[in-house]
N, C-alpha and C positions, 0 to 999 in steps of 0.2 A: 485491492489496489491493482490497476493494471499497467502495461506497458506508455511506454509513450515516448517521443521523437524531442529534438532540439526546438524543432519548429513547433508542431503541431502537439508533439503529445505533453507536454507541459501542461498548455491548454487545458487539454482534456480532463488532465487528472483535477485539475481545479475546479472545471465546471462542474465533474460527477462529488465535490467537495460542497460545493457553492450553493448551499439551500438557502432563501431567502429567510426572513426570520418570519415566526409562526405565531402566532396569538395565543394567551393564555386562559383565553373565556372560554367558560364553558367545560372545561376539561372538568374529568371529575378526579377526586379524591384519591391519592395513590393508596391501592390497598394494600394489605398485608396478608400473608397468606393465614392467619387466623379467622380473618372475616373474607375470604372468599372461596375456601375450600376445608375441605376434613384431614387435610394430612397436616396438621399442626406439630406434628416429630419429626426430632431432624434424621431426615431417612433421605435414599436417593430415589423415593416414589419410585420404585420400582414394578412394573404393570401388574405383575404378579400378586402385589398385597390387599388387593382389592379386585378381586373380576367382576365386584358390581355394579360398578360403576358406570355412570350413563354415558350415551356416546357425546362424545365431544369432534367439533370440528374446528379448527383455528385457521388461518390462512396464516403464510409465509410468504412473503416477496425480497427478491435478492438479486441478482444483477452479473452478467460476466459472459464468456462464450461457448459454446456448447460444450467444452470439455469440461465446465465448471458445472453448468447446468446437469450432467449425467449422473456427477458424480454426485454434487446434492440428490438427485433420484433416490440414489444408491443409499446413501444418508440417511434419508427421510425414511424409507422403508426400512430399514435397521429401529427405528428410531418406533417406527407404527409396529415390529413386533414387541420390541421391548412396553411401549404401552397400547396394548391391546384397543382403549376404548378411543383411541384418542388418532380422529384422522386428519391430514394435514393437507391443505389444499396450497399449494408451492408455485407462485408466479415468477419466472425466472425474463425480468425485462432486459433490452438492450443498453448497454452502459451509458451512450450519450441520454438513452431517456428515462433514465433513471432517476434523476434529482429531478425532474420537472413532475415524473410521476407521484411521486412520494411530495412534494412541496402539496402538491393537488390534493393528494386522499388525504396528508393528514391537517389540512385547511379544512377540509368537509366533514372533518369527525369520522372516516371512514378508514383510515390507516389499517394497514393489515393487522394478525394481533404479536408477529413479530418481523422483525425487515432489517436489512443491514442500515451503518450511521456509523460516520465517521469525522473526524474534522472538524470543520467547522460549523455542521450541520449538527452533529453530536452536541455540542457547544447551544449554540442557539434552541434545540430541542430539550435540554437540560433545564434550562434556564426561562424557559418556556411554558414546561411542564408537562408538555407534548409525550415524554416516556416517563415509563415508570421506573420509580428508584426500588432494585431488586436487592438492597441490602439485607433486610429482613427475611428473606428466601433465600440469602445465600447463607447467611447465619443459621439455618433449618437443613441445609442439604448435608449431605456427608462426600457429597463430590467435591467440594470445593477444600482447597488444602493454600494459602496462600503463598508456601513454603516452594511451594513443586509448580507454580507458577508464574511465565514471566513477568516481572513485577513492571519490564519496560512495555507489555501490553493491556497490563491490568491498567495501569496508571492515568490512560488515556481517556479512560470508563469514570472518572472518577472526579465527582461537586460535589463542593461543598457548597453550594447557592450565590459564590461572587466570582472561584476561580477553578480552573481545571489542575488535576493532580490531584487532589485532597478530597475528601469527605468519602460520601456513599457513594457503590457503584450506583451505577445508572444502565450499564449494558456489560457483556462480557466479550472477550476479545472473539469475533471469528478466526484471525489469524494474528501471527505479527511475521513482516512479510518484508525480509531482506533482500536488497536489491544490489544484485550482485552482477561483478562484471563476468561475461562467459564468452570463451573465445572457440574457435573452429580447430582442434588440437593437431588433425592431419594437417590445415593450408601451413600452421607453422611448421611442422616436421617438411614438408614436401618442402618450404620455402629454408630449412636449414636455421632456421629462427629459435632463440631459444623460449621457451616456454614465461609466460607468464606468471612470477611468484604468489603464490597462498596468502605468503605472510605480509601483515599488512605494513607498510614501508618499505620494502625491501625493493620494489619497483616504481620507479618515476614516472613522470611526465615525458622523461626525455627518452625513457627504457620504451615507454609506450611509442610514442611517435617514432623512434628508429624502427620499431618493429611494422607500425604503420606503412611505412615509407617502403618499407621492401616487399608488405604486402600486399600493397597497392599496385594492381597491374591494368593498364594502358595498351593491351594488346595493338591496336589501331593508330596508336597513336593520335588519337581525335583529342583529349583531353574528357574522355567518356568513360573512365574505367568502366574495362568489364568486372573486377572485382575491389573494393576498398576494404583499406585496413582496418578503421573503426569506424563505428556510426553511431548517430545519439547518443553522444556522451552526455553524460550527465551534470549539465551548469552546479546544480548544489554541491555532486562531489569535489567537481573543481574549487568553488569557492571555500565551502569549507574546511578543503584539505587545503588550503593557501592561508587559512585564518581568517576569512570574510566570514560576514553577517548579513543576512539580507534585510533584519529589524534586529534591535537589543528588546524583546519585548517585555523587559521589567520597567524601561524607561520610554516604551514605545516609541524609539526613535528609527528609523528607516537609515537604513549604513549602506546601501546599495554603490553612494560615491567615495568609499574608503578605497585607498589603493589596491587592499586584498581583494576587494570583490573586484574592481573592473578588471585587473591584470590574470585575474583566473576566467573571465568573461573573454576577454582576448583569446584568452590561450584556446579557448574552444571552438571561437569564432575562428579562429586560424588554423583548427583543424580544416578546413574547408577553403577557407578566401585566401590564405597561403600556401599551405604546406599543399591542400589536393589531396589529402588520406582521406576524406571522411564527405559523403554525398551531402551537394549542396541542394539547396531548396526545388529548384528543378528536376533532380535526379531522386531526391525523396518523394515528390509527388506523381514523378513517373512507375516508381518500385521503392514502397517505405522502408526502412533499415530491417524491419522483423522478417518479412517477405525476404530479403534480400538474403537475410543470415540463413533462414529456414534453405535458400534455393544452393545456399555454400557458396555464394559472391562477396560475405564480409565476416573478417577473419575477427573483429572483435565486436562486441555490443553489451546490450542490456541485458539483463533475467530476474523475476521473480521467482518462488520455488512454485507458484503456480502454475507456468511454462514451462514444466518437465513434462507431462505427457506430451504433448507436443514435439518437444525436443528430442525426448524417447523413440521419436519412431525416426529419425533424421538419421542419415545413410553415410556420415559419419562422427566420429567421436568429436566429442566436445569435452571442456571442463570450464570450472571457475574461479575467478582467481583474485587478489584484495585488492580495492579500485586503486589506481594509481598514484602513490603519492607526489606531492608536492614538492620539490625541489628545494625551494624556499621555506620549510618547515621541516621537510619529514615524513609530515602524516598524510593518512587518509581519512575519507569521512564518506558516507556515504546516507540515503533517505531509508529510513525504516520506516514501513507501512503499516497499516492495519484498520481493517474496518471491525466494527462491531454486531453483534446480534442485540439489538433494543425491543423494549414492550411497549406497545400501543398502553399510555393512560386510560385509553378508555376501553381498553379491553374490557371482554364479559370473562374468558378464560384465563386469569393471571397467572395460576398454578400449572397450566397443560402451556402457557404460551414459555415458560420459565423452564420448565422439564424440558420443551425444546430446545431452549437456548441452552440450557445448560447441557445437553445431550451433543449437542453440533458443537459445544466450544471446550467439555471437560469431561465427558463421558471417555472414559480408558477406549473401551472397544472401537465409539464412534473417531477419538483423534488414530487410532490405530489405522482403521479402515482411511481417514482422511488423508495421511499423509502416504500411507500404502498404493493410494491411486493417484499422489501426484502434486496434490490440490496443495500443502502448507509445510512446513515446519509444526511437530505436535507444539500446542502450547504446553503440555507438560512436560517442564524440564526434565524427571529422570527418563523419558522415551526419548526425547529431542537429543539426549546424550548417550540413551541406551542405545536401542533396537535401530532409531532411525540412522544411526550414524553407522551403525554395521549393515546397513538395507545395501544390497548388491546389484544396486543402478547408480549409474550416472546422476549427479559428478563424483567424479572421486575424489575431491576435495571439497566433499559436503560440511566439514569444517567450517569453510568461510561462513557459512549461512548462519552458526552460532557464533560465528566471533563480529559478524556483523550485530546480530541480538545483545551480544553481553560488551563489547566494547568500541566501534568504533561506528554504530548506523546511529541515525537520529530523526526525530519526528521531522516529518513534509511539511514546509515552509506555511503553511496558511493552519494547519492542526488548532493554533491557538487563537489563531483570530476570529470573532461572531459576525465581521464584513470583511470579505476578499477584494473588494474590490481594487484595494489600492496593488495585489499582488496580482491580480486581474491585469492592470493596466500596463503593470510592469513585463507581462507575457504579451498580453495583445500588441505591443509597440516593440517589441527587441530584434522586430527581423530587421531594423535600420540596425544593425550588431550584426545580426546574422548573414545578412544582404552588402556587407559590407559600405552600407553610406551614411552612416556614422563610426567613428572609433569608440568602445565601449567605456572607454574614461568621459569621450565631452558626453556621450547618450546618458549614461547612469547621471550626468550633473544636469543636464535635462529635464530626467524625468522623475528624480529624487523628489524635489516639491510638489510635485503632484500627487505622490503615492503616500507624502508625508501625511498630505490636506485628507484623502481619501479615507486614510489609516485612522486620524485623530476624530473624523467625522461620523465613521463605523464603527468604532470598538469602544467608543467611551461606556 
């Protein structure tokens, strides 16, 4: 899961979501690791218990920016000494072509033999047959403990043949990826501001914006800040921490026109079209909010724990802090992330493609090395709460990032649905919100029957 803007990176994250649905012909047979390899014990195939074993090569494809791309290197070679026979040819595409690419190879039978899935793409590949169900291999391994794993990652991986949550895995988590708010901790000291609270509630809407307001400097007086207080805030956190819904998907109704949701829609939209803290669509497309944060021009924004080496090398302190609550309630809420490692069905290597994934997703050494160079949060809770929480880098209130996991993040709006489209339309159309030429009360009553129509027409 990566970054993204009010405008644009919404978008994004939905399209690299947005796999069309896949056919079920022709796929073969999910196997079991009895009939497709000799390590029928539950062991953690360790390279060492067999040196004689023939070479094997699998491909990997996965997706992100060169800081991601390294450290899988890094990964993968960990991974080819621990299994000696076994080499791993690793395509790292670029995120917009990612789901275009991956819809293509695994339409032609040619899918890698493992690759990230997430969402709704997860969802329709599930249900398709497209990957393979890795229950039987995880009930064989000795790495898997479900106890010391997050159950809000595991969860995601998991059909039962009609709904997600339940049955067999199908993949295992690559990360679970809290998105947390991180501020620029000198512009606040230098501006006399008081720091941004951890704990979640204890900071408003309105604690945010005062502090916006003073952060926001106008040097020119043009109306061009050279520096803004917040930027891409995040529409979900606002709505959900206000009590909005964007769908009830038990009774698959669309709630996009409840008061909760427009009034926290406003409230973002008027970080910009009134109040002036936070760069409108013009000044995003000249210098986008990440740019902006990186160069120390915006004193609040987004973060993944992905965007710590990055952040690592930035010239000064930062930290992280609980999105801001709602006024009108209290709370916070915020999108918890996470993609998968899935197995090509039609893999030839089921066993060395499975030892991957489970190397990159539950391997001790491999989450150590993973979140050491920057890339995740371990999925195994007792490092996520040991080692990682005493690691002596930025943030230092690496807390939020488990408290976003165990209580207050939530799966990304389209996670459950097998057609986006209706949440498609809802993004491609809100810059009349954003742009200020509609008000977000009459636009959500607008465009609520169309997303209904879209919603009832793709997810039956």
């Amino acid at each position: 899961m990566k970054r993204k803007s009010k405008w644009t990176g919404l978008m994004l994250l939905v399209l690299l979501l947005a796999l069309s649905a896949c056919g079920s012909g022709n796929v073969k047979n999910e196997a079991t690791p009895s009939e497709n390899s000799d390590n029928s014990q539950k062991t953690d195939h360790d390279g060492g218990e067999n040196p004689k074993k023939d070479p094997v090569t699998i491909e990997f494809m996965g997706h992100g920016n060169p800081d991601e791309k390294k450290i899988f290197e890094k990964l993968i070679s960990s991974f080819e000494k621990k299994y000696p026979n076994v080499t791993v040819k690793y395509t790292s595409v670029p995120p917009n072509e990612y789901s275009q690419k991956l819809k293509t190879l695994v339409g032609s039978g040619k899918a890698p033999d493992v690759f990230y899935v997430g969402g709704s793409e997860f969802y329709r590949f599930a249900e398709a047959k497209a990957i393979l169900s890795i229950q039987s291999y995880i009930d064989q391994t000795s790495l898997f403990n479900p106890d010391n794993i997050w159950k809000q990652a595991l969860d995601r991986y998991r059909y039962d043949g009609s709904k997600l949550g339940s049955g067999d895995l199908y993949a295992l988590p690559k990360d679970v990826g809290p998105w947390a708010f991180v501020y620029n901790k000198d512009l606040f000291e230098k501006a006399g501001v008081p720091l941004p609270s951890a704990k979640a509630g204890e900071w408003t809407w309105n604690d945010m914006l005062e502090a916006a307001k003073i952060l926001t400097v106008d040097e020119n007086g043009d109306g061009k800040p050279d520096q803004y207080g917040v930027g891409a805030y995040s529409l979900e956190s606002a709505v959900w921490a206000n009590g909005g819904e964007y769908i009830d998907y038990e009774t698959g109704t669309v709630m996009v026109d409840r008061p909760e949701f427009y009034e926290a829609m406003q409230f973002v939209a008027d970080l910009t079209l009134k109040h002036k803290v936070s760069p409108n669509p013009e000044a995003e497309k000249a210098m986008n909010a990440y740019t902006r944060f990186l160069n120390g021009k915006l004193a609040m924004f987004a973060m993944g724990p992905w965007d710590q080496p990055a952040f690592w090398e930035l010239p000064f302190e930062w930290d992280i802090a609980a999105w801001p609550a709602s006024p009108n309630t209290g709370k916070t809420a915020t999108w918890l992330g996470s993609m998968g490692f899935a197995i090509s069905a039609k893999t030839a290597h089921p066993q060395e493609a499975f030892d991957l994934a489970a190397f990159l997703s539950l391997d001790e050494n491999g989450q150590r090395e993973n979140y050491q160079l920057g890339q995740a949060v371990p999925n195994l809770i007792d490092m996520a709460n040991g080692e990682f929480m005493e690691m002596g880098k930025a943030p230092q209130n690496r807390q939020v990032f488990l408290d976003i996991i165990q209580d207050y993040g939530r799966p990304d709006v389209p996670s459950r649905s097998k057609d986006t489209q209706w949440i498609d339309t809802f993004l491609q159309n809100a810059s009349k919100v954003w742009n200020g030429e509609m008000s977000a009360k009459d636009w959500t009553a607008e465009i609520k029957p169309k997303m209904q129509e879209l919603y009832d027409k793709g997810n039956k």
